[in-house]
Backbone bond lengths (Angstrom), bond angles and torsions (degrees), N, CA, C in turn:
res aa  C-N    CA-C-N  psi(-1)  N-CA   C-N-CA  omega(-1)  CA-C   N-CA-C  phi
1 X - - - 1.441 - - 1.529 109.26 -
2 X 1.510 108.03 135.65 1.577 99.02 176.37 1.724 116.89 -98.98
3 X 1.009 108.02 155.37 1.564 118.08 -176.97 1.601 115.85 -123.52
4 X 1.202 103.28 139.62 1.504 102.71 163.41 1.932 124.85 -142.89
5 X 1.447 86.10 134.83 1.682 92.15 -173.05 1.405 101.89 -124.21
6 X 1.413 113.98 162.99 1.687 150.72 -175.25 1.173 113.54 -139.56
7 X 1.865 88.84 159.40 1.776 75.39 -177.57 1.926 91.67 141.71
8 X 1.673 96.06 139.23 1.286 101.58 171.96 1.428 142.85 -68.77
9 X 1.392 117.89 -174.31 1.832 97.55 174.37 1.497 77.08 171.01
10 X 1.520 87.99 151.08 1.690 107.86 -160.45 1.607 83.56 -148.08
11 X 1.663 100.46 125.81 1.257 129.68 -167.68 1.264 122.49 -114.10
12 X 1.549 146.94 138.94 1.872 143.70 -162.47 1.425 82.77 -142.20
13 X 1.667 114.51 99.45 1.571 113.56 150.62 1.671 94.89 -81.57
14 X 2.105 97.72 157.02 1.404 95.44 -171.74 2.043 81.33 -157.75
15 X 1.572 76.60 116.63 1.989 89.06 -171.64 1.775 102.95 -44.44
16 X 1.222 121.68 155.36 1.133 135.56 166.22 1.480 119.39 -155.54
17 X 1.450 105.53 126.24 1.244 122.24 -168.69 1.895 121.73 -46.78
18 X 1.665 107.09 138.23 1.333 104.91 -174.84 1.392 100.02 -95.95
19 X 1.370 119.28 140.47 1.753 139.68 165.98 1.505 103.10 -39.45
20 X 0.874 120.09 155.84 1.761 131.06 -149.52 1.656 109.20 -68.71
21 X 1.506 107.97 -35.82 1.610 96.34 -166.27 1.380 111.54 -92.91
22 X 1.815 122.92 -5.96 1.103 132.35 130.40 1.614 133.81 -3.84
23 X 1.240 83.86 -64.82 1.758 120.03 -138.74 1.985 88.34 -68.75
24 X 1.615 108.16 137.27 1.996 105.05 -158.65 1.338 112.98 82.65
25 X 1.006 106.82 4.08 2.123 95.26 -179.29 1.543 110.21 -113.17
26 X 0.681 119.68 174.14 2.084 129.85 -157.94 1.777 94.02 -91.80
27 X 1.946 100.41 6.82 1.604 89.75 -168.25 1.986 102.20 -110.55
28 X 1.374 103.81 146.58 1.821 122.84 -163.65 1.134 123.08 -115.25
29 X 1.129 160.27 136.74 1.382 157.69 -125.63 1.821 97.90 -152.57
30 X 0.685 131.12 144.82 1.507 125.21 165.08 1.888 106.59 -159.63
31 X 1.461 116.15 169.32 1.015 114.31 -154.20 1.836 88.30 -131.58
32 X 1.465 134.66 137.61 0.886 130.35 167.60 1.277 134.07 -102.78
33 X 1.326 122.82 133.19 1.807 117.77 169.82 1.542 97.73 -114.38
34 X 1.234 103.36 146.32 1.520 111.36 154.09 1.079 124.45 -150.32
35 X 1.283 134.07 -169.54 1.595 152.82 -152.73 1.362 118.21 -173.62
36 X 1.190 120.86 103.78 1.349 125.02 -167.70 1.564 110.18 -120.56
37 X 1.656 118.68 112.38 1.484 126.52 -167.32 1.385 101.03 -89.61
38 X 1.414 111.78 159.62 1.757 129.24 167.69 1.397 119.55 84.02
39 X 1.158 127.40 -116.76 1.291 120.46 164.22 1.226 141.56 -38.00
40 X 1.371 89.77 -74.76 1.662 111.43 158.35 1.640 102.42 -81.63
41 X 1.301 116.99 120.92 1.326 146.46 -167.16 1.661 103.79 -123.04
42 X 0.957 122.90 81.17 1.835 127.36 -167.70 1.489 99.61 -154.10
43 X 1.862 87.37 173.23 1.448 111.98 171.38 1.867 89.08 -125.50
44 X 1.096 94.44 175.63 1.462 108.45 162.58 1.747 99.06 -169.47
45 X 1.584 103.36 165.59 1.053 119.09 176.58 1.603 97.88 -158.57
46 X 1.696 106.31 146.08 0.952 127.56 -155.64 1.011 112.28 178.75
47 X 1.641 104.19 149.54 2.289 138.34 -179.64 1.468 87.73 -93.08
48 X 1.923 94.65 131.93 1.204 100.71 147.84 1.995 100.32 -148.63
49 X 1.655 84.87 152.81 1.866 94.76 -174.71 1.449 92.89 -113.60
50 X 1.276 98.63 145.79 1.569 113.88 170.21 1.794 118.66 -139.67
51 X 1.181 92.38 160.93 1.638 102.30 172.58 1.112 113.73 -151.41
52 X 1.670 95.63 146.02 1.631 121.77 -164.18 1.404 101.46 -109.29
53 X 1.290 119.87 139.79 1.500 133.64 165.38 1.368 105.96 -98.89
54 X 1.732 98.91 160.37 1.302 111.12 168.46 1.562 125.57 -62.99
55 X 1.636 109.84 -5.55 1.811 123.90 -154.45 1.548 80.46 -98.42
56 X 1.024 132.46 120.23 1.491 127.83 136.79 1.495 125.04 -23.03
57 X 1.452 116.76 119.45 1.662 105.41 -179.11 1.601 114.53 86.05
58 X 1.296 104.66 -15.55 1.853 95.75 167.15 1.357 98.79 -122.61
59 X 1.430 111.67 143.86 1.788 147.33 158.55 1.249 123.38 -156.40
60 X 1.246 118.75 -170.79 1.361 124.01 169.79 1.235 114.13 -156.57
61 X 1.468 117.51 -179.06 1.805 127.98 175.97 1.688 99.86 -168.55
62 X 1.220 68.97 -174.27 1.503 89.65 -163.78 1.407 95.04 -167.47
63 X 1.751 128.35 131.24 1.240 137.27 -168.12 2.022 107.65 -147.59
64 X 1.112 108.32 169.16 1.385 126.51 164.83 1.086 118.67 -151.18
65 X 1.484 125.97 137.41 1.456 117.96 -170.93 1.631 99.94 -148.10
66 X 1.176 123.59 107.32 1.758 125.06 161.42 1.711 100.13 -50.51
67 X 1.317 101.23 124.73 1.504 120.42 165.38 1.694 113.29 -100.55
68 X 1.371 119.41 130.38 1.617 121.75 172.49 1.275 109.90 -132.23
69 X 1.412 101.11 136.76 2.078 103.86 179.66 1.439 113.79 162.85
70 X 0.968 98.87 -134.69 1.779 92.40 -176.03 2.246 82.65 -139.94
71 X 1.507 98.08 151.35 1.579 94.70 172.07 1.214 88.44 -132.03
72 X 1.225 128.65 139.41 1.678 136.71 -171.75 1.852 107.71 19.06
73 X 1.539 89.51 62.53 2.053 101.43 167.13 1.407 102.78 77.46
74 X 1.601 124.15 1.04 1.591 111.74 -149.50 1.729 96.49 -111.55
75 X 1.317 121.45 99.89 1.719 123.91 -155.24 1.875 87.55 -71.19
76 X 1.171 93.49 148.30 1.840 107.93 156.90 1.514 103.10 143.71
77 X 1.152 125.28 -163.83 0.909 152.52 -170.33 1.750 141.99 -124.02
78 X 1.501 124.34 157.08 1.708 106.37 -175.99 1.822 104.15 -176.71
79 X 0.877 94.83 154.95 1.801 90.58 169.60 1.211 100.52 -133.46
80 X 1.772 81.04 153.88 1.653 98.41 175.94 1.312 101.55 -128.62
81 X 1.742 94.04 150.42 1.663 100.82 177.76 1.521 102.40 -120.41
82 X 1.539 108.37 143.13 1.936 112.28 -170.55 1.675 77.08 -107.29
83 X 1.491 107.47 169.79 1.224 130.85 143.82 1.508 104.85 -145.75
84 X 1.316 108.69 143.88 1.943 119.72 -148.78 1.459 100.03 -159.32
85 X 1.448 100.26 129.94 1.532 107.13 -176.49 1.356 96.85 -134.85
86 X 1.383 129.77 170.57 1.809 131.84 176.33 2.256 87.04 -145.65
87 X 1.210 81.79 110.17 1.582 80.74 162.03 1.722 128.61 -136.86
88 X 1.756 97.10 104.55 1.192 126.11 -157.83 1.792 117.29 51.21
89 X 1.392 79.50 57.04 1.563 92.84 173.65 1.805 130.91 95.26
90 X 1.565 93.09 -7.80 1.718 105.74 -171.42 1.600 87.91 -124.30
91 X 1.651 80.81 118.11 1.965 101.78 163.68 1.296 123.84 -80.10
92 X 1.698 111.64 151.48 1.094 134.18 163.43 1.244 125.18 -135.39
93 X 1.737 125.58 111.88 1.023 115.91 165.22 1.781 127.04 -132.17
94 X 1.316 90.66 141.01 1.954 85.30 160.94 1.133 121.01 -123.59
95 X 1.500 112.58 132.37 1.378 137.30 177.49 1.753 121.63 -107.97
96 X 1.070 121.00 80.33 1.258 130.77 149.91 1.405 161.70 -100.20
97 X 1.437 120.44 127.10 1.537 107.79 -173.27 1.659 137.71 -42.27
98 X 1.064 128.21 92.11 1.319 121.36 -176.15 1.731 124.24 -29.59
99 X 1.232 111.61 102.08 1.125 107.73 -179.42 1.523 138.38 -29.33
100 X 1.621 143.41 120.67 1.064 151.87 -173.72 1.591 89.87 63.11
101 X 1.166 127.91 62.47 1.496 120.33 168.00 1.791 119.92 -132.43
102 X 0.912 102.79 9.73 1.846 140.99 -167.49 2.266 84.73 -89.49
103 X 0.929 90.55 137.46 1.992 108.46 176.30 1.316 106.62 -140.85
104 X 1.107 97.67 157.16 1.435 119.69 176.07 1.643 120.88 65.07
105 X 1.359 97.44 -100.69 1.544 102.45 174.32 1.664 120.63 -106.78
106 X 0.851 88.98 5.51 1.952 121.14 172.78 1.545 107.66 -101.10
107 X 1.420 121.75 -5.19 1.508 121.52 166.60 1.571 111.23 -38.46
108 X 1.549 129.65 132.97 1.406 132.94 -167.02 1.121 121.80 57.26
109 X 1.275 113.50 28.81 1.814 121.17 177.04 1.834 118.22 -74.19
110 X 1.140 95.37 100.28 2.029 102.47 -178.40 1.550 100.64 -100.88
111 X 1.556 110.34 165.59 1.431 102.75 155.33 1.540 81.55 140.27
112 X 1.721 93.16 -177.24 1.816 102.11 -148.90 2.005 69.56 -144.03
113 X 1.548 92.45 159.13 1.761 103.78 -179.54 1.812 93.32 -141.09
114 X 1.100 134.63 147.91 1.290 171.12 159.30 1.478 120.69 -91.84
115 X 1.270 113.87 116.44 1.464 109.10 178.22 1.306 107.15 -128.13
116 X 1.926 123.47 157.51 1.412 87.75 -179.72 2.020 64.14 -172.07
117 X 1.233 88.38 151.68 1.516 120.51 -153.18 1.903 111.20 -107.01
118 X 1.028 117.05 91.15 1.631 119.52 -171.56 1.605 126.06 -109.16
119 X 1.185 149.06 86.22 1.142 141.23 -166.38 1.820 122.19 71.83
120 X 1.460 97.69 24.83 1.454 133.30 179.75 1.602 109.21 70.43
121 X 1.430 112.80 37.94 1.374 119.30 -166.18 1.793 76.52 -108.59
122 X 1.719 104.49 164.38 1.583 110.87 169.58 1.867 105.75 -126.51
123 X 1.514 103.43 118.79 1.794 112.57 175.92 1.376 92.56 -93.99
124 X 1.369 112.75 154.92 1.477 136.81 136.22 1.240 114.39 -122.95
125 X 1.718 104.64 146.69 1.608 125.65 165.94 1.412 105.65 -124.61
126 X 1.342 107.82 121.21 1.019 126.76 173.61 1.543 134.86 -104.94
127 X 1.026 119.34 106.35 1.683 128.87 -152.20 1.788 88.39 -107.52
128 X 1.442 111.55 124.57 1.388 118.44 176.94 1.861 130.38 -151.44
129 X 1.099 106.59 148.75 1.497 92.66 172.01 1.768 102.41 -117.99
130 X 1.363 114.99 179.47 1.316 125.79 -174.06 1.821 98.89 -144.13
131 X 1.365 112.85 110.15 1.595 108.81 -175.12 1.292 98.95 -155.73
């Protein structure tokens, strides 16, 4: 059966240092918290790496974040991994649940999430199955 949820979430990137041979490169480390209201009722925390170009308006990342909470009453847990690029100013991202990574009552948790950024507020849509 497919499901779909909405719903806010308020996010604290927090710089974290890159390993030495890194260290001078256009590449960024950051550390994630979040908070996700309504449906999905969670925290998560999560790594994400990024890179900056010389072009104004293009980079990318790539992140993972363990999610915990209840998603429509259903307690457990799951991570999701984004991969996100901006090229010269036009985004792309995908956000999906890591396969067999769903616990508890979230056992067989699939599905893809959408985020999208409005008056500096943060939405998610979350498109999912449970099997």
């Amino acid at each position: 059966m497919n499901f779909h949820v909405s719903g806010t979430f308020d996010v604290k990137m927090t710089p974290q240092p890159l390993h030495d041979a890194a260290a001078g490169s256009t590449l960024g480390r950051m550390a994630l918290d979040k908070r996700f209201h309504g449906e999905l009722d969670a925290t998560s925390r999560g790594e994400m790496l990024a890179a900056g170009t010389a072009v104004q308006g293009s980079a990318g990342y790539v992140a993972l974040e363990q999610v915990s909470g209840t998603l429509q009453g259903r307690r457990g847990s799951f991570v999701l991994q984004h991969s996100g690029s901006m090229n010269r100013g036009v985004p792309s991202l995908s956000l999906s649940v890591v396969p067999d990574s769903g616990t508890d009552a979230l056992l067989g948790l699939a599905g893809r999430m959408a985020i999208r950024i409005e008056d500096g507020q943060h939405f998610y849509d979350f498109d999912f199955t449970l099997g």
